[in-house]
ChimeraX commands (.cxc) that place a marker at each C-alpha (Angstrom):
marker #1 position 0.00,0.00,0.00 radius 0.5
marker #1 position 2.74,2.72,0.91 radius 0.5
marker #1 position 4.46,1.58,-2.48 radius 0.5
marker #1 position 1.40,2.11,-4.48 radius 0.5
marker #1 position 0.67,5.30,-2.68 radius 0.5
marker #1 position 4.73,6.59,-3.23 radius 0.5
marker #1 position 4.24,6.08,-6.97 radius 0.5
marker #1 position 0.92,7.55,-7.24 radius 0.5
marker #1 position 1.91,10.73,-5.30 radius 0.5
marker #1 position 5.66,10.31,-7.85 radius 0.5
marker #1 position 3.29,10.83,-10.92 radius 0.5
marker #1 position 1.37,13.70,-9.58 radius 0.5
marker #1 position 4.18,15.57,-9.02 radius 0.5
marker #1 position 5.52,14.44,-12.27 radius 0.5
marker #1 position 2.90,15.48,-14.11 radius 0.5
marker #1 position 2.16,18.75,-12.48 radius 0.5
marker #1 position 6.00,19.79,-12.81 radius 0.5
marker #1 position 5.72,18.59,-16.66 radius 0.5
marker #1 position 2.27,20.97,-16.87 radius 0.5
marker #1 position 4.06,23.89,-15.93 radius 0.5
marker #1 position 6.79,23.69,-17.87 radius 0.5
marker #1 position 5.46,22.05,-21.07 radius 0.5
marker #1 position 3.71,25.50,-22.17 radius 0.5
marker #1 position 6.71,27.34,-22.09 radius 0.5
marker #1 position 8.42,25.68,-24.57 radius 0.5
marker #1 position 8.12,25.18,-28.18 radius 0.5
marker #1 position 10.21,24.67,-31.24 radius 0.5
marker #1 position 10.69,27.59,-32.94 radius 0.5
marker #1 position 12.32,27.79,-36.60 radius 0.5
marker #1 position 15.85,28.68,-36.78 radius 0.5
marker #1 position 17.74,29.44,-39.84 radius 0.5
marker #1 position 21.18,27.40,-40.11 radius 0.5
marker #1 position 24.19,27.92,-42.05 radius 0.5
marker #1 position 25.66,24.10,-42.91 radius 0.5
marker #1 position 28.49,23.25,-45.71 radius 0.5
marker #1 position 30.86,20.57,-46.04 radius 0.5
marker #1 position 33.26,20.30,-42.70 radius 0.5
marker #1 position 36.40,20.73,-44.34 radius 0.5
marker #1 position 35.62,24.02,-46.00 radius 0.5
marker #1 position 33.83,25.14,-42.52 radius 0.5
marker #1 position 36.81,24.29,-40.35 radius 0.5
marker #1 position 39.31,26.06,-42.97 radius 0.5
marker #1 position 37.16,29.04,-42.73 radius 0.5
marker #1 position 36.97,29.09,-39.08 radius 0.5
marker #1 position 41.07,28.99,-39.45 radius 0.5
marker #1 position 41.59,31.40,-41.79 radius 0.5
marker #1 position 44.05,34.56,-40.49 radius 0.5
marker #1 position 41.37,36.63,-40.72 radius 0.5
marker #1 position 39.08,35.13,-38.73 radius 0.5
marker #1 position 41.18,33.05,-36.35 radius 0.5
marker #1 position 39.39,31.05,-33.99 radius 0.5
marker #1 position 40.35,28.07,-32.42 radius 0.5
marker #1 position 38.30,25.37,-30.91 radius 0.5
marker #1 position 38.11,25.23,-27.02 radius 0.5
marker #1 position 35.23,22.98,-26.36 radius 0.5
marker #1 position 33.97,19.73,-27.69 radius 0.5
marker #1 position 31.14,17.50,-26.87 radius 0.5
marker #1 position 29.08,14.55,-28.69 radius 0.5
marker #1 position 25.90,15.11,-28.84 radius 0.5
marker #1 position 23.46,12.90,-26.63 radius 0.5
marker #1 position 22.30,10.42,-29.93 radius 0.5
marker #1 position 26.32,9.72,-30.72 radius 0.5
marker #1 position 25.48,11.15,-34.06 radius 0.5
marker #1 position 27.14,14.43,-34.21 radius 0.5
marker #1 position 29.03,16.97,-32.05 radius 0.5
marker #1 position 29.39,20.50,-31.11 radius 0.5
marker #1 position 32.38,22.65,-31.03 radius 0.5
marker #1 position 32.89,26.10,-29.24 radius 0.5
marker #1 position 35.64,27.90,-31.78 radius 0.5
marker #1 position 37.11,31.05,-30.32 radius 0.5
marker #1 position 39.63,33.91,-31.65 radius 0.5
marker #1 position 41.44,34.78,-28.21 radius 0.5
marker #1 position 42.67,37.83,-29.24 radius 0.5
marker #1 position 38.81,39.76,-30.68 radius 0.5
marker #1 position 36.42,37.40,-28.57 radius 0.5
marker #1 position 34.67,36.17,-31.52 radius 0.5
marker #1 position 33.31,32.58,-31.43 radius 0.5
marker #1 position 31.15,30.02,-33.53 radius 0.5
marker #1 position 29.24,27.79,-32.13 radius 0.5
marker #1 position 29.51,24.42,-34.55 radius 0.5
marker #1 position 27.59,21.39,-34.64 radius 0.5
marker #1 position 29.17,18.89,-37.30 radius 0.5
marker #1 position 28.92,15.01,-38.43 radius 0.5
marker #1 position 31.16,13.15,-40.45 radius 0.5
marker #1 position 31.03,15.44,-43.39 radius 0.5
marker #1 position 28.62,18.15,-42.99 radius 0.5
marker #1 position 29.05,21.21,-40.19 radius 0.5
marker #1 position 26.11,23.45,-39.38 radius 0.5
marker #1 position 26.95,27.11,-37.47 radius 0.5
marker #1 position 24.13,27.01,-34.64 radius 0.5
marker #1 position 25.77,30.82,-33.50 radius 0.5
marker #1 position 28.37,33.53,-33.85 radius 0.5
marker #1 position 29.26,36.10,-31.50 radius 0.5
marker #1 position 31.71,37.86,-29.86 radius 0.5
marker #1 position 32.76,38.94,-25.62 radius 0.5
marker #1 position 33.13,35.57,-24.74 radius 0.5
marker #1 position 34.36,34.92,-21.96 radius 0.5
marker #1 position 35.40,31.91,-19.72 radius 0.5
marker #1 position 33.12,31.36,-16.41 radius 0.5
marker #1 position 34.47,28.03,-15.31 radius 0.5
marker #1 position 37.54,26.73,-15.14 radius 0.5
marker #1 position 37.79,24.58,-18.35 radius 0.5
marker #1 position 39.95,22.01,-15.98 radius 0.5
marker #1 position 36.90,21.32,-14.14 radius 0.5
marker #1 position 34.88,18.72,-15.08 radius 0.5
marker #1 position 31.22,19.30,-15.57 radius 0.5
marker link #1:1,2 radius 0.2
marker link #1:2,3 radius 0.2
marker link #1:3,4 radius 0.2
marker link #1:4,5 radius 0.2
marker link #1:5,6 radius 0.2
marker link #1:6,7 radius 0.2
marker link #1:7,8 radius 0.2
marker link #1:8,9 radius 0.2
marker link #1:9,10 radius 0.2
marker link #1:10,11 radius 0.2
marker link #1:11,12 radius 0.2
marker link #1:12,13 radius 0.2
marker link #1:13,14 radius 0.2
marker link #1:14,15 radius 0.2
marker link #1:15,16 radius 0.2
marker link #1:16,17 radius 0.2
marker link #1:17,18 radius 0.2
marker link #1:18,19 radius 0.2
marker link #1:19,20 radius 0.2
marker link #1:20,21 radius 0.2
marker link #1:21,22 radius 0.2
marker link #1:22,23 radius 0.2
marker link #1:23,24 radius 0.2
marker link #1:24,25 radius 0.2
marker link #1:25,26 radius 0.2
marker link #1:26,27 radius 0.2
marker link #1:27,28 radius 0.2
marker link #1:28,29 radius 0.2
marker link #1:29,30 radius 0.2
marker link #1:30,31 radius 0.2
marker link #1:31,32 radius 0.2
marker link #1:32,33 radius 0.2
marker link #1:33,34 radius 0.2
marker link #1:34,35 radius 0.2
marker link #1:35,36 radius 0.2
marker link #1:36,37 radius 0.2
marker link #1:37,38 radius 0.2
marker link #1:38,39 radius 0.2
marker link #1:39,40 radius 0.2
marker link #1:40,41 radius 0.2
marker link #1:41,42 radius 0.2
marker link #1:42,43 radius 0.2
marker link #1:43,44 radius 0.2
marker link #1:44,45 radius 0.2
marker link #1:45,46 radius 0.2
marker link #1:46,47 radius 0.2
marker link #1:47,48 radius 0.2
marker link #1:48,49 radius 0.2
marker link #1:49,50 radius 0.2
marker link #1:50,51 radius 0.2
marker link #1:51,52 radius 0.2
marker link #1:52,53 radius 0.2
marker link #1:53,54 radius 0.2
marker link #1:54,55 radius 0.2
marker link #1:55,56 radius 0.2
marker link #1:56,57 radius 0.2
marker link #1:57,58 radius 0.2
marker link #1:58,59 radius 0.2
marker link #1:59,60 radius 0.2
marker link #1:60,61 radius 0.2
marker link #1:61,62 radius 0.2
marker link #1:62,63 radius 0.2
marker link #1:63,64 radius 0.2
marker link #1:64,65 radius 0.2
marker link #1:65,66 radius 0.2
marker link #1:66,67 radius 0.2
marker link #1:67,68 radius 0.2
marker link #1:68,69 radius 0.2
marker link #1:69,70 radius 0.2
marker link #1:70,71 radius 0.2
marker link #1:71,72 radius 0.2
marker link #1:72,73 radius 0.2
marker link #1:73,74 radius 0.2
marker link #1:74,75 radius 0.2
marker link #1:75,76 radius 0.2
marker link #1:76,77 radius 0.2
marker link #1:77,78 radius 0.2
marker link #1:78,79 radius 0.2
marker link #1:79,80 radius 0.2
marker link #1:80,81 radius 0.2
marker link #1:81,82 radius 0.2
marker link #1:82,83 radius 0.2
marker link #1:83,84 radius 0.2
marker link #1:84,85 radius 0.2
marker link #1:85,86 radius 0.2
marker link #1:86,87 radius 0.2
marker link #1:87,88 radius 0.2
marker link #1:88,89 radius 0.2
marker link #1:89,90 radius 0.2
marker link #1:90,91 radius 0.2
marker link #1:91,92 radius 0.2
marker link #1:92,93 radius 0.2
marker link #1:93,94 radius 0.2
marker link #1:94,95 radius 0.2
marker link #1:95,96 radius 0.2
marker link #1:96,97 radius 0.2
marker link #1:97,98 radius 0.2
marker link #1:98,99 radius 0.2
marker link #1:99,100 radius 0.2
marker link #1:100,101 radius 0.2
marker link #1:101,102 radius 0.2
marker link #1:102,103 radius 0.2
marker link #1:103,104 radius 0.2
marker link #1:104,105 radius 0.2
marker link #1:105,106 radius 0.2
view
């Protein structure tokens, strides 16, 4: 009886958590800049732009990965998403800034 009571009081909570934050978010349509990954990385080293990547992660279906690329000097970066042969640009900006200690882990 406690067991069945846990799990049913587990699911309202659940549900009522899920409620309130299921309305706030929706897919929205973003427009994204992709090209073979050899000609993106190349551009991302050019002189001119400069940047260098400082983060890498896979992405949580193994598929692909992402890539933080930054020019130390101007505080430009890209963010990159990229497969095997295709890269996509997901974001480009510029202060960046550190705010952990990329020796920490996560």
């Amino acid at each position: 009886m406690k067991a069945t009571a846990v799990a049913f009081l587990f699911c309202s909570i659940s549900t009522i958590a899920n409620a309130q934050i299921g309305p706030q978010f929706r897919n929205i349509p973003k427009p994204v800049l992709c090209g073979p990954l050899d000609i993106l990385f190349k551009g991302l080293a050019d002189e001119e732009v400069n940047e260098k990547p400082i983060w890498i992660g896979k992405a949580e279906d193994e598929k692909s990965e992402f890539a933080v690329f930054v020019n130390p000097k101007t505080g430009a970066f890209t963010l990159v998403q990229f497969g095997k042969e295709w890269g996509c640009i997901l974001g480009i900006g510029y202060k960046s800034q550190v705010v952990n200690d990329p020796g920490t882990k996560l």
